[in-house]
C-alpha positions in Angstrom: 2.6 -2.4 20.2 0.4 0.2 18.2 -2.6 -1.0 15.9 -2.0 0.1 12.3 -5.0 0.6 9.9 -4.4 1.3 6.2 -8.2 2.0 4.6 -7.6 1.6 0.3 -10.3 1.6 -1.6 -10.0 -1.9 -2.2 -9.0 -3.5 1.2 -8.1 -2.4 4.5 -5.0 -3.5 5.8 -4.8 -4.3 9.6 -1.8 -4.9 11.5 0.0 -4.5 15.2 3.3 -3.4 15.4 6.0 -2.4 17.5 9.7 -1.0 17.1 10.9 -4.9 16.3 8.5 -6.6 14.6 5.4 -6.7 12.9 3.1 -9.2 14.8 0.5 -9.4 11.9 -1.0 -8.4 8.5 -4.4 -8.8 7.6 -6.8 -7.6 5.1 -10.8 -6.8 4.6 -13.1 -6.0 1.8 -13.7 -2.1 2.0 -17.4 -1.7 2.4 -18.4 2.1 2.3 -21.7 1.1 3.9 -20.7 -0.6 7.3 -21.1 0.6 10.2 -19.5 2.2 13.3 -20.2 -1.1 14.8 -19.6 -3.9 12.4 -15.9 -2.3 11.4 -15.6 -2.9 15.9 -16.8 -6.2 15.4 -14.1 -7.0 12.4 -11.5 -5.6 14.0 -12.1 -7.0 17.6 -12.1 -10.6 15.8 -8.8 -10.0 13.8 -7.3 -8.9 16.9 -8.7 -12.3 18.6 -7.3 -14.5 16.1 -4.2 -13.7 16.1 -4.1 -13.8 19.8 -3.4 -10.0 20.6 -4.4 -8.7 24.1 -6.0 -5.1 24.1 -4.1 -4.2 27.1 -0.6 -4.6 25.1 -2.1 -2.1 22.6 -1.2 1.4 23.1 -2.8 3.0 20.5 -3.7 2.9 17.1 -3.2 4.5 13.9 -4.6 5.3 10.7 -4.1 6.6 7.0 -7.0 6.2 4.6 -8.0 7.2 1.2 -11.9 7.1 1.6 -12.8 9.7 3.8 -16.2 8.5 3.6 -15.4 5.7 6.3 -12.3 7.5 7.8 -14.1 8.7 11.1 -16.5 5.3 11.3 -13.3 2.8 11.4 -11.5 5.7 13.9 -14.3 5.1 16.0 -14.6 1.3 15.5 -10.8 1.2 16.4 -11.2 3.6 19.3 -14.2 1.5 20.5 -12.4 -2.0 20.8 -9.0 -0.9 22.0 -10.1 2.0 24.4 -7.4 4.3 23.2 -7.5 7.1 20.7 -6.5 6.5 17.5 -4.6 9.1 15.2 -5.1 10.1 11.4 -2.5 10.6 9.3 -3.4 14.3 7.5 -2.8 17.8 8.5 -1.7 18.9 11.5 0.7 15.3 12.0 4.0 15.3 11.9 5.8 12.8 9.7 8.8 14.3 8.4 8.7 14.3 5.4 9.7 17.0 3.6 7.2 17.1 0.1 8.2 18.5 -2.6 5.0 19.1 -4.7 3.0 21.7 -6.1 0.4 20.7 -3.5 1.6 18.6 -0.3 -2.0 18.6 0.9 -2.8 16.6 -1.7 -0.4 13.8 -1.6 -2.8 10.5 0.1 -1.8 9.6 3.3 -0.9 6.1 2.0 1.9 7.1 0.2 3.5 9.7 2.9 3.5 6.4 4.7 5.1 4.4 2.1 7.4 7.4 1.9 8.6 7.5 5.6 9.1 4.0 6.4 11.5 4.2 2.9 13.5 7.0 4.2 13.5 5.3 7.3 14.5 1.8 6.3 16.7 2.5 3.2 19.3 3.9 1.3 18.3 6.8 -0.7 16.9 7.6 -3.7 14.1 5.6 -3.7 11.4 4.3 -6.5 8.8 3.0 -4.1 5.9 0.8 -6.3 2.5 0.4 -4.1 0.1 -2.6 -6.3 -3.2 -2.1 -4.7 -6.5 -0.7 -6.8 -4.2 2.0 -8.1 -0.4 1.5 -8.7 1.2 4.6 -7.1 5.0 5.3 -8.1 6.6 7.6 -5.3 10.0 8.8 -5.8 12.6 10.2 -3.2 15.9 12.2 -3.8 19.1 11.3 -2.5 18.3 14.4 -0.1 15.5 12.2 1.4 12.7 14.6 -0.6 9.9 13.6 -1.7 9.5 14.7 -5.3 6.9 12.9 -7.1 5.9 10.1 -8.8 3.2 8.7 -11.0 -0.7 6.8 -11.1 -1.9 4.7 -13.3 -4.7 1.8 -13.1 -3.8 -1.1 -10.5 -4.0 -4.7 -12.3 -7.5 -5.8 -11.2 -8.3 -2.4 -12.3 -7.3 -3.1 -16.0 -8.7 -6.6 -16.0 -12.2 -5.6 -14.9 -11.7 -2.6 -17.5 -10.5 -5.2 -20.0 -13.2 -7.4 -19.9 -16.0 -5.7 -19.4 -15.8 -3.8 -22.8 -14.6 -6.9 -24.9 -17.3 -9.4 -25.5 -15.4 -12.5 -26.2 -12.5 -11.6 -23.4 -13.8 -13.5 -20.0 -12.8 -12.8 -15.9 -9.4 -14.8 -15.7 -7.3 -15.1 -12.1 -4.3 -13.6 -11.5 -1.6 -15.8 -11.9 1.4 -16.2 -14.2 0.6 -18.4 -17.4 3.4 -21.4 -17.5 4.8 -19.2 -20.7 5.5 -15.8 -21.6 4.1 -16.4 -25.2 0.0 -17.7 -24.7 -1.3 -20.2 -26.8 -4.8 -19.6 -25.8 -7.2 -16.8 -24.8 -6.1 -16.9 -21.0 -2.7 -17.7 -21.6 -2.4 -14.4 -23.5 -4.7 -12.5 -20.6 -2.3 -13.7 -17.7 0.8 -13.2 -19.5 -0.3 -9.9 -20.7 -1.1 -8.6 -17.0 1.7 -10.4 -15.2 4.7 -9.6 -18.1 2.9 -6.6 -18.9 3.3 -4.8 -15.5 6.3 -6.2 -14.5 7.6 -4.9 -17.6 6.4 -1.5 -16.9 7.7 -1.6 -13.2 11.0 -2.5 -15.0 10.8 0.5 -17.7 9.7 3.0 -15.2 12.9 2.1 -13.0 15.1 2.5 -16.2 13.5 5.8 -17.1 13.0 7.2 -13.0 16.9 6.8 -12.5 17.4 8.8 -16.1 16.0 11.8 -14.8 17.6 11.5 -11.3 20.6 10.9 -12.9 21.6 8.2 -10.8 20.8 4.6 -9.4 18.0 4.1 -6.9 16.8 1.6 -4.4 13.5 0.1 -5.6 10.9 -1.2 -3.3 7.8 -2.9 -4.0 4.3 -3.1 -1.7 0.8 -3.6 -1.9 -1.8 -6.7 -2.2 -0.8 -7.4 -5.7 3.5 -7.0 -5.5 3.9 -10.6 -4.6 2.3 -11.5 -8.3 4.4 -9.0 -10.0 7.5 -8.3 -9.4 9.4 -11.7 -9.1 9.2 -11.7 -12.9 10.8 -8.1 -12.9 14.0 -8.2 -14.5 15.2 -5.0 -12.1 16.5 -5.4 -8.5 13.3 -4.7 -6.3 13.2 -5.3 -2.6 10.0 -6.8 -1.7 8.4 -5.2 1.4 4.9 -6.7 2.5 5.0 -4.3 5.8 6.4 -0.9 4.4 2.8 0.8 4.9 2.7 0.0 8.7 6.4 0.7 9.2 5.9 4.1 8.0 2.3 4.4 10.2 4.7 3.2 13.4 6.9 6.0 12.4 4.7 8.6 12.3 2.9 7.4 15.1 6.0 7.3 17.0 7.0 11.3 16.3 3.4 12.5 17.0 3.2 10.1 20.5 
């Protein structure tokens, strides 16, 4: 099994996997100003409670979109598991074939998304990533990588939301019992639970226009689980799609 390290710049995602399963998924708070140290110390306990042996781990990999802390949780990782660890950027093979005005600047993040898509399912795909940003990453039938779209993740627009309306308060996340609020924080839930599932829904619609055809529509990411089972669209839920694609790339650079 490999160790598989996602670093967002909300959470890092932690996992093992191997070619048959995924043995676990975690997640930690992304704190710019650990060190070296305390990222060994989280890693070494996540590793514990789950019950993984270092010995059966060998190797690690990682894609990040904080460079900052890139080469401290690299170490960290290298530390506890006494194995080099590889970074997803350039220089590693992934094939993928981008098709963008820059491929350097695509995130690592979503070239993994990308490659565990092409790898699991039938293309073209519309692959949705709900973290801190929602990412939109679209794949011709040709297995290309051609685009996609950003826009502000959900806790993004909530903080955004209240934090420049003064009678508007911190709600959680969760679906109101109706689409139509009767109150304050009915309304705020219903707005950023329909409200994004709608758009996942519309951006499906208007994706397949321009490609002419039907594609397979994947979801992952912390926050997937809260939107998309009120998506009206078919939308294959995928909780491990980031560390498929990190096995597969580790697996063509071994």
């Amino acid at each position: 099994m490999i160790l598989a390290i996602d670093i967002g710049n909300t959470n890092i995602v932690i996992g093992c996997i191997d070619d048959e399963k995924t043995y676990f998924i975690e997640r930690l708070s992304t704190v710019r100003t650990k060190m070296e140290l305390e990222y060994a110390i989280d890693i070494k306990m996540v590793l514990e409670i789950h019950g993984i042996c270092m010995e059966d781990i060998e190797g690690a990999i990682i894609s990040s979109v904080v460079p900052q802390i890139t080469d401290v949780v690299k170490e960290a990782a290298e530390k506890i598991i006494k194995k080099e660890a590889l970074v997803v950027g350039p220089g590693v093979k992934t094939g993928l074939n981008i098709l963008m005005d820059n491929p350097a600047q695509l995130g690592s993040d979503l070239v993994a998304d990308a490659v565990a898509g092409i790898s699991e399912y039938q293309a073209p795909l519309i692959i949705f990533d709900l973290g801190t940003a929602t990412t939109v990453c679209v794949v011709d039938e040709k297995k290309n990588y051609i685009g996609g779209m950003i826009f502000p993740g959900m806790q993004v627009s909530l903080n955004a939301l209240t934090a420049n309306t003064s009678q508007l308060q911190g709600i959680s996340l969760e679906a109101p019992k109706r689409l139509i609020g009767k109150n304050t924080i009915e309304c705020m839930k219903s707005g950023m639970i329909h409200g994004n599932a709608a758009c996942v829904d519309g951006l499906i619609q208007r994706i397949e226009e321009e490609l002419g055809q039907k594609a397979t529509s994947i979801a992952t990411g912390g926050l997937a689980k809260k939107i998309i089972p009120y998506c009206k669209m078919p939308i294959i839920l995928d909780d491990d799609l980031m560390l498929k694609g990190l096995r597969v790339i580790y697996n063509k650079n071994r």
